[in-house]
Backbone as CSV, one residue per row, in Angstrom:
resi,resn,N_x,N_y,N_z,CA_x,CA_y,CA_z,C_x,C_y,C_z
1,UNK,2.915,-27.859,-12.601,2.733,-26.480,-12.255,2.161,-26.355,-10.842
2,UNK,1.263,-26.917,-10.467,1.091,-27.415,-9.451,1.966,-27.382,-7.825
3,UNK,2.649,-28.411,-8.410,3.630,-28.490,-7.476,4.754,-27.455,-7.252
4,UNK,5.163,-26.679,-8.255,5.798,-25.640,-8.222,5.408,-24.693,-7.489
5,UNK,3.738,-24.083,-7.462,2.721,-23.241,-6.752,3.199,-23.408,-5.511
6,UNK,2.803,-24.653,-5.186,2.833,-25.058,-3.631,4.099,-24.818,-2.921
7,UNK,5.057,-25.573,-3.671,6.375,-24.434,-3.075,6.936,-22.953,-3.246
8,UNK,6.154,-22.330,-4.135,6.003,-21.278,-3.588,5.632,-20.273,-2.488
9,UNK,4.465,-20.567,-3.066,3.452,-20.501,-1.507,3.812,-20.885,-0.126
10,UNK,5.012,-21.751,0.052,5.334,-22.337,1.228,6.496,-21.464,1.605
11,UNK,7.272,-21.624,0.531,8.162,-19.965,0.670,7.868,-18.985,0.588
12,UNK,6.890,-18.451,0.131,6.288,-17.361,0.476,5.700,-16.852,1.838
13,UNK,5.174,-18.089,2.260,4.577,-18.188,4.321,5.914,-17.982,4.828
14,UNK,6.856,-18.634,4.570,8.022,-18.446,5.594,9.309,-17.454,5.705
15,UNK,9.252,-16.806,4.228,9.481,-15.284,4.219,8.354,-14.328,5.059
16,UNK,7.002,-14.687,4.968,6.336,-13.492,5.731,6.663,-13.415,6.569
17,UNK,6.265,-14.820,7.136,6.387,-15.197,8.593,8.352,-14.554,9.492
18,UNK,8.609,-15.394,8.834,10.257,-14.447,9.328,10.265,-13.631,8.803
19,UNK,10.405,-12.579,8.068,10.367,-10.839,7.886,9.190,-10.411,9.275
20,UNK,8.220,-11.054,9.353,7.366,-10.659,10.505,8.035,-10.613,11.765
21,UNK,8.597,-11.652,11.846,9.587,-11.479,13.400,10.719,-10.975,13.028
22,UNK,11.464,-10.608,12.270,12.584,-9.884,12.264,12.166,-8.136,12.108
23,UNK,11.320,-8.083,11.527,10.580,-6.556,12.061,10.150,-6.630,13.384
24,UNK,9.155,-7.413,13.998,9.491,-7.098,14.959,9.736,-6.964,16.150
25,UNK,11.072,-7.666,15.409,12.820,-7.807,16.936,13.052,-7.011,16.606
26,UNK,13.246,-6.625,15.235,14.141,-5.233,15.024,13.402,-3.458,15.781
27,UNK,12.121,-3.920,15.600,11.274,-2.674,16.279,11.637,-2.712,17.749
28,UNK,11.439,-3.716,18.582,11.651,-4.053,19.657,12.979,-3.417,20.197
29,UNK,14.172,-3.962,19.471,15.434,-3.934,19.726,15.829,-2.220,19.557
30,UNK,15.301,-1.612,18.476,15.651,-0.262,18.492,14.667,0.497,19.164
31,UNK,14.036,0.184,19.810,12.819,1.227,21.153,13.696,1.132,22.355
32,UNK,13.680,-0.572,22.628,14.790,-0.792,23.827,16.069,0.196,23.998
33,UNK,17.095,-0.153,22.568,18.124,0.297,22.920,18.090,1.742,22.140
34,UNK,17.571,2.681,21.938,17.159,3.900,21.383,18.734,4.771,21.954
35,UNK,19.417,4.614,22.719,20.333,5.658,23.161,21.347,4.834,22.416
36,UNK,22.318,3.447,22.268,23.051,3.338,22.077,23.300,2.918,20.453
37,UNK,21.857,2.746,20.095,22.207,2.615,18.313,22.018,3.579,17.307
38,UNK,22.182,3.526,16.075,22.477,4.931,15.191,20.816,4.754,14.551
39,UNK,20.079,5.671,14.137,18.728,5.652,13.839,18.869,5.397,12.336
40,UNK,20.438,5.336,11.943,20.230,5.148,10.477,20.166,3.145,10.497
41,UNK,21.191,2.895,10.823,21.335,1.678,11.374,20.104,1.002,11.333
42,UNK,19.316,1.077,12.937,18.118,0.672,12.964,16.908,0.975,11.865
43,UNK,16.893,1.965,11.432,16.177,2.567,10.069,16.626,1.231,8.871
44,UNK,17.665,1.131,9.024,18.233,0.253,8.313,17.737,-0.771,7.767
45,UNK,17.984,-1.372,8.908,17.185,-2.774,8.985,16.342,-3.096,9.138
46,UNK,15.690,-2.189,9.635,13.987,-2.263,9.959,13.439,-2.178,8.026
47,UNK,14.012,-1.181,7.392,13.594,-1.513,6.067,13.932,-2.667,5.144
48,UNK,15.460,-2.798,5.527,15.566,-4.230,5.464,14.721,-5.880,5.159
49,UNK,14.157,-5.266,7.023,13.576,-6.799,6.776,11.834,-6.627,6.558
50,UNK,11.693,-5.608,6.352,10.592,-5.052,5.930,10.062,-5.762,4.045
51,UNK,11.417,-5.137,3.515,11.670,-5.827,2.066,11.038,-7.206,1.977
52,UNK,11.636,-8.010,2.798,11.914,-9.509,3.124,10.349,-9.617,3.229
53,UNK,9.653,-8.748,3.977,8.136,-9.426,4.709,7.433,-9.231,3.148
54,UNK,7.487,-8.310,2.753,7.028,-8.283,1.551,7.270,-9.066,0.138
55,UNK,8.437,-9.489,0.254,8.727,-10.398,-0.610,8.031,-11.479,-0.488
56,UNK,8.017,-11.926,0.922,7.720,-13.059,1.176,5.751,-12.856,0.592
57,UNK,5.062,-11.883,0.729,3.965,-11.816,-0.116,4.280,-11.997,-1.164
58,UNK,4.991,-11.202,-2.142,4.813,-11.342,-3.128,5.505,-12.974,-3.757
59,UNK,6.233,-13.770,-3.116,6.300,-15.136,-3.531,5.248,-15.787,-3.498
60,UNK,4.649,-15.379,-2.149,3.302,-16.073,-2.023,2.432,-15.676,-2.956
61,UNK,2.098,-14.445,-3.397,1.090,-14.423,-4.316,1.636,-14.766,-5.938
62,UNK,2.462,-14.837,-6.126,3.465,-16.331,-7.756,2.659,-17.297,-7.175
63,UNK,2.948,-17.994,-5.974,2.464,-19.447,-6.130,1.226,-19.392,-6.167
64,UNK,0.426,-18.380,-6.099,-0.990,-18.404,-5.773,-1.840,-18.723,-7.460
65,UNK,-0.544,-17.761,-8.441,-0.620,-17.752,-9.768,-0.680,-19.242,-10.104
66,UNK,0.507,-19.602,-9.629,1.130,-21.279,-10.588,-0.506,-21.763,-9.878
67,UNK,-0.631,-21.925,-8.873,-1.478,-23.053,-8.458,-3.326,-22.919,-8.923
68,UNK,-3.548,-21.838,-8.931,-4.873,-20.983,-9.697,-4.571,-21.874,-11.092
69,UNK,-2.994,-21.475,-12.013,-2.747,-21.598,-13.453,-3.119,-23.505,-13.347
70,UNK,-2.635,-23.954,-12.424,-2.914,-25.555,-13.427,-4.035,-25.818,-13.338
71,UNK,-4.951,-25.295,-12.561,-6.722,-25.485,-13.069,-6.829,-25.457,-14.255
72,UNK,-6.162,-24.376,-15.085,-6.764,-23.642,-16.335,-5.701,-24.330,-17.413
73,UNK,-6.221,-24.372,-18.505,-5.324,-24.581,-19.923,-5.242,-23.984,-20.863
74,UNK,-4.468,-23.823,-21.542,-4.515,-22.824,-22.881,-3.540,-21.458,-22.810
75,UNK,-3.206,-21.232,-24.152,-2.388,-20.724,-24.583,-2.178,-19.418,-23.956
76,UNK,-3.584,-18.576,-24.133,-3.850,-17.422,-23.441,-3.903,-17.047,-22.318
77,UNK,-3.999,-18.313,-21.362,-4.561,-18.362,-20.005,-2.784,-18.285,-19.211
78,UNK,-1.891,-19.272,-20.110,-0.483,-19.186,-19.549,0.418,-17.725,-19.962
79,UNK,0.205,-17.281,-20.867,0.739,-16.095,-21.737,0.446,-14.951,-20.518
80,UNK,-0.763,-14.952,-19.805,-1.649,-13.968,-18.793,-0.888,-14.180,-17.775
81,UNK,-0.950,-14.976,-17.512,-0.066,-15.749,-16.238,1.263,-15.370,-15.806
82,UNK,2.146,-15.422,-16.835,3.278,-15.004,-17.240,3.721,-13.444,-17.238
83,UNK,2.528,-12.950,-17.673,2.653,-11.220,-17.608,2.366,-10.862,-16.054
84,UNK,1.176,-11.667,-15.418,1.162,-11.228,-13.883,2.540,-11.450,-13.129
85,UNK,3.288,-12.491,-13.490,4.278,-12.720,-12.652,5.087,-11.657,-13.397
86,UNK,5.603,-11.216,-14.080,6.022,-9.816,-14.612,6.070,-8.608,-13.849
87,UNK,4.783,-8.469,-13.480,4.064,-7.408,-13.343,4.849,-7.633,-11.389
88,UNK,4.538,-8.941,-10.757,5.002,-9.026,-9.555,6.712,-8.932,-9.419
89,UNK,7.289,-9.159,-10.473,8.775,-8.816,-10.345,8.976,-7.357,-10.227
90,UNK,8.354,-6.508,-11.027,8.423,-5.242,-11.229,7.479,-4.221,-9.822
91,UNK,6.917,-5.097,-9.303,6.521,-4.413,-7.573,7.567,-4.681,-6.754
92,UNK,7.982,-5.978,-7.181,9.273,-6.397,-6.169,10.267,-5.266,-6.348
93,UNK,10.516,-4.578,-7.398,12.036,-3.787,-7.726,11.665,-2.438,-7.728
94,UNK,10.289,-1.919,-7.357,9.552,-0.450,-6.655,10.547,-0.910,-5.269
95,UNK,9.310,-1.548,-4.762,9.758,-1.955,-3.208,11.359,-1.718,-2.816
96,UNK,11.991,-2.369,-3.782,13.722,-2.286,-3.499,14.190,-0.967,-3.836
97,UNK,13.747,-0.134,-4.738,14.042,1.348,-5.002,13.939,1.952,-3.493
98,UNK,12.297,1.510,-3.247,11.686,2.568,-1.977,13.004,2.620,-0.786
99,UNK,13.056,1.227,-0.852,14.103,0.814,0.716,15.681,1.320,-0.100
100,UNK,16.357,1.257,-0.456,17.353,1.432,-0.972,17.319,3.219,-0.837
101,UNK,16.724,4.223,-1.553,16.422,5.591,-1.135,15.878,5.751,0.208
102,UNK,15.354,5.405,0.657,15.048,5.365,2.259,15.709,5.762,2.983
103,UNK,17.358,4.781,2.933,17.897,4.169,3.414,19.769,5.677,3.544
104,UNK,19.096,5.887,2.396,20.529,7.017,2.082,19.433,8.272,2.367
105,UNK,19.040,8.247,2.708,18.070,9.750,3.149,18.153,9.974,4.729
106,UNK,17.653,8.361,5.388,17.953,8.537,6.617,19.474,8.598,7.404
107,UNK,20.406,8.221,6.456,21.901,8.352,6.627,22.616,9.786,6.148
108,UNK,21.550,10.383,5.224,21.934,12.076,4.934,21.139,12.464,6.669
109,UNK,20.256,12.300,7.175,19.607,13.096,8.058,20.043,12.963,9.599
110,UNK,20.659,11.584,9.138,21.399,11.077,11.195,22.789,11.914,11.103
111,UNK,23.780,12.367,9.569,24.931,13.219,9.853,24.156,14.670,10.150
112,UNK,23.100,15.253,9.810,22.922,16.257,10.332,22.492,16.538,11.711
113,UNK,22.049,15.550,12.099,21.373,15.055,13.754,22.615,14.978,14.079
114,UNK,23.556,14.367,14.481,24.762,13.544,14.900,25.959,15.026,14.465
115,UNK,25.747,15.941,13.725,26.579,17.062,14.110,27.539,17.168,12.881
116,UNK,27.819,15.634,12.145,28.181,15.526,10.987,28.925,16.470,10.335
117,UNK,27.239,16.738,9.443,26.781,17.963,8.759,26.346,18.964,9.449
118,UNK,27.265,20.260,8.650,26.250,21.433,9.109,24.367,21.670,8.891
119,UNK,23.456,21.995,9.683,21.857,21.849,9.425,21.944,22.576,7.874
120,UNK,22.965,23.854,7.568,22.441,24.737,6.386,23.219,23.829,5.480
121,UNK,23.333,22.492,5.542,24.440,22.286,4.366,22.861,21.755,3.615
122,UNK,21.873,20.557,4.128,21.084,20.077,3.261,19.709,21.994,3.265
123,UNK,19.765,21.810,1.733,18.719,22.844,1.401,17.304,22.433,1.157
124,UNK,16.152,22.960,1.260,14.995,22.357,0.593,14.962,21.765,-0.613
125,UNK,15.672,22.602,-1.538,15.618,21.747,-3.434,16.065,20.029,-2.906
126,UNK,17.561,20.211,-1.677,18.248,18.943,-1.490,17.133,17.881,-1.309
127,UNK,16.670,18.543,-0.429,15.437,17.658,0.374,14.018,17.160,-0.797
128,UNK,14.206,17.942,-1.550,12.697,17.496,-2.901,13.163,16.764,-3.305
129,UNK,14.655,17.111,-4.164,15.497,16.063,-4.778,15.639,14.861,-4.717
130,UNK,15.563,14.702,-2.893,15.817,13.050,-2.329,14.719,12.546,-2.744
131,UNK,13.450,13.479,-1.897,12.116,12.539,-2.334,11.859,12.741,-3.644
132,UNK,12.484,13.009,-4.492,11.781,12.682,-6.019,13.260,11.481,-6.778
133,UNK,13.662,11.741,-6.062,14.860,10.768,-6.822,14.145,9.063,-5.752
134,UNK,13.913,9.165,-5.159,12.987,7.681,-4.305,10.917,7.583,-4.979
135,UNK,10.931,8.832,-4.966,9.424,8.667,-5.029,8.964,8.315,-6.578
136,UNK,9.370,9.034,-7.340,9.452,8.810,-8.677,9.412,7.766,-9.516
137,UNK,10.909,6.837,-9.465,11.172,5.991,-9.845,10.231,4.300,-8.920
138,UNK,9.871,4.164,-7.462,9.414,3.921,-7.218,7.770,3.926,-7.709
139,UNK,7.201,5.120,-7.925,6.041,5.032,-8.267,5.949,4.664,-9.824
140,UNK,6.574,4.548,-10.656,7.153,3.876,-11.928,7.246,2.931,-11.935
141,UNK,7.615,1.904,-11.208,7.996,0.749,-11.483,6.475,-0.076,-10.898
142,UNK,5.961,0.984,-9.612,4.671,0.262,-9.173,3.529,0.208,-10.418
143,UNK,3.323,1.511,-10.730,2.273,1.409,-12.066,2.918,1.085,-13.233
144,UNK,3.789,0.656,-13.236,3.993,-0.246,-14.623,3.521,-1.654,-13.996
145,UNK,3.671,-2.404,-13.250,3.271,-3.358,-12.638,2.494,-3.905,-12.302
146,UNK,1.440,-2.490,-11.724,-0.129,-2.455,-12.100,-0.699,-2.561,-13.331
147,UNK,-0.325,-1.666,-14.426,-0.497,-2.068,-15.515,-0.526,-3.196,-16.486
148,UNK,0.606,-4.524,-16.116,0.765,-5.538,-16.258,-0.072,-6.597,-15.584
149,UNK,-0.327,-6.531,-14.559,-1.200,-7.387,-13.960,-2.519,-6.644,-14.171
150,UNK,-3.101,-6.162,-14.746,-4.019,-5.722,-15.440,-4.990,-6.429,-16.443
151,UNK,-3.201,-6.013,-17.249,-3.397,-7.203,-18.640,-3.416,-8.351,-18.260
152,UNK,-2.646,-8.661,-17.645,-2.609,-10.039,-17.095,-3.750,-10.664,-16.902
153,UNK,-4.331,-10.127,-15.600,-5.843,-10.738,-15.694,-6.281,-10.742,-16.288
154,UNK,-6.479,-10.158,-17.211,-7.510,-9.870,-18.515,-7.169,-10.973,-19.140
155,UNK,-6.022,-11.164,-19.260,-5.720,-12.492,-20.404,-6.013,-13.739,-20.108
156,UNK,-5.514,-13.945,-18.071,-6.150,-14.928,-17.773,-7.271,-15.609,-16.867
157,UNK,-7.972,-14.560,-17.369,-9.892,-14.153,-17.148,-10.086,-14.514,-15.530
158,UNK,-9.122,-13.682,-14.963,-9.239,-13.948,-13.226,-9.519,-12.694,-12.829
159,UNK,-10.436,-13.076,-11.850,-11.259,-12.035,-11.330,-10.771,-10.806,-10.743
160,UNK,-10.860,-9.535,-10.666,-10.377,-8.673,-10.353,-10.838,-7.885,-9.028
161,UNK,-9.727,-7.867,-8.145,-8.496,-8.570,-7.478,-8.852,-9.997,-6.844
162,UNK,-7.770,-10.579,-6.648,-7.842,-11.894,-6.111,-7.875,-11.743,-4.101
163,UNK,-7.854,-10.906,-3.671,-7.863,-10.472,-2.067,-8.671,-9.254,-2.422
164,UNK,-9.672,-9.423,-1.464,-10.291,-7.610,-1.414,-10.365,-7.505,-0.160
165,UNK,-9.692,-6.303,0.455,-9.531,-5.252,1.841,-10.732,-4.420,1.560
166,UNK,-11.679,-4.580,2.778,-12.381,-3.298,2.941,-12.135,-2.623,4.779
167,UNK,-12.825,-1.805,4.640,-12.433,-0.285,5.922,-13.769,0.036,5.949
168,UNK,-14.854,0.164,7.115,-15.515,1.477,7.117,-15.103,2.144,8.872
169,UNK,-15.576,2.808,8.994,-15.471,3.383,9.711,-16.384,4.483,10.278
170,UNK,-17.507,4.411,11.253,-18.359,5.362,11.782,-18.014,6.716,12.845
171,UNK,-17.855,7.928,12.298,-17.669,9.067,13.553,-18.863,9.533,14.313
């Protein structure tokens, strides 16, 4: 198990790491050339490899699982284990909702920019519609996921969260 971790984790660095530079070349490349490419395009791919940078976390944080898991033994401790990586498939397939709706929103909005479409063809309901047909199902798949790695920990008595971000900030 062990050894499995570790190649994770190693694929996981080198998805970040390249999604990191392919965001951003891709940022780079669409500031540079801003007149001659389509904003859906660049929108595109920029979410694209955005996906990718994130994946590449979330592989990394599986191997972080496997390699944490062969410390530990027992029935309960792998069963937990198993539900976190669950729980990380099911952030992975938010994430792919988010970019996937993104992606046809900014390609409804470059035909109305670009002359396409008439401006009165998309309506406000159109416009809720998009963001609830992306936001929705996305935020579904994230808190089910949360929910799972929840349990997860719980089952395999790991501390809650394994990274902590803090912020302050003085005005």
């Amino acid at each position: 198990m062990m050894v499995l971790g570790v190649v994770l984790v190693a694929a996981g660095v080198l998805l970040f790491v390249g999604g990191l530079v392919a965001v951003v070349g891709t940022f780079a490349s669409a500031v540079s050339d801003s007149a001659s490419a389509s904003f859906a395009d660049s929108s595109g791919r920029l979410m694209q490899q955005t996906l990718v940078l994130f994946g590449g976390i979330l592989v990394l944080t599986a191997g972080r699982v496997f390699v944490r898991g062969a410390r530990r033994r027992g029935l309960r401790d792998r069963f937990g284990r198993l539900v976190m990586l669950a729980a990380l498939a099911l952030v992975g397939i938010g994430l792919a909702t988010l970019v996937t709706g993104w992606e046809s929103v900014v390609a409804g909005m470059e035909d109305v920019f670009a002359g396409r479409a008439p401006i009165d063809s998309i309506t406000e309901d159109d416009m809720f519609s998009d963001i609830g047909t992306i936001l929705l199902p996305t935020a579904g798949w994230m808190l089910a996921g949360a929910v799972l790695d929840l349990i997860g920990r719980r089952l395999a008595d790991e501390p809650d969260p394994l990274i902590t971000v803090s912020m302050t900030a003085d005005f």
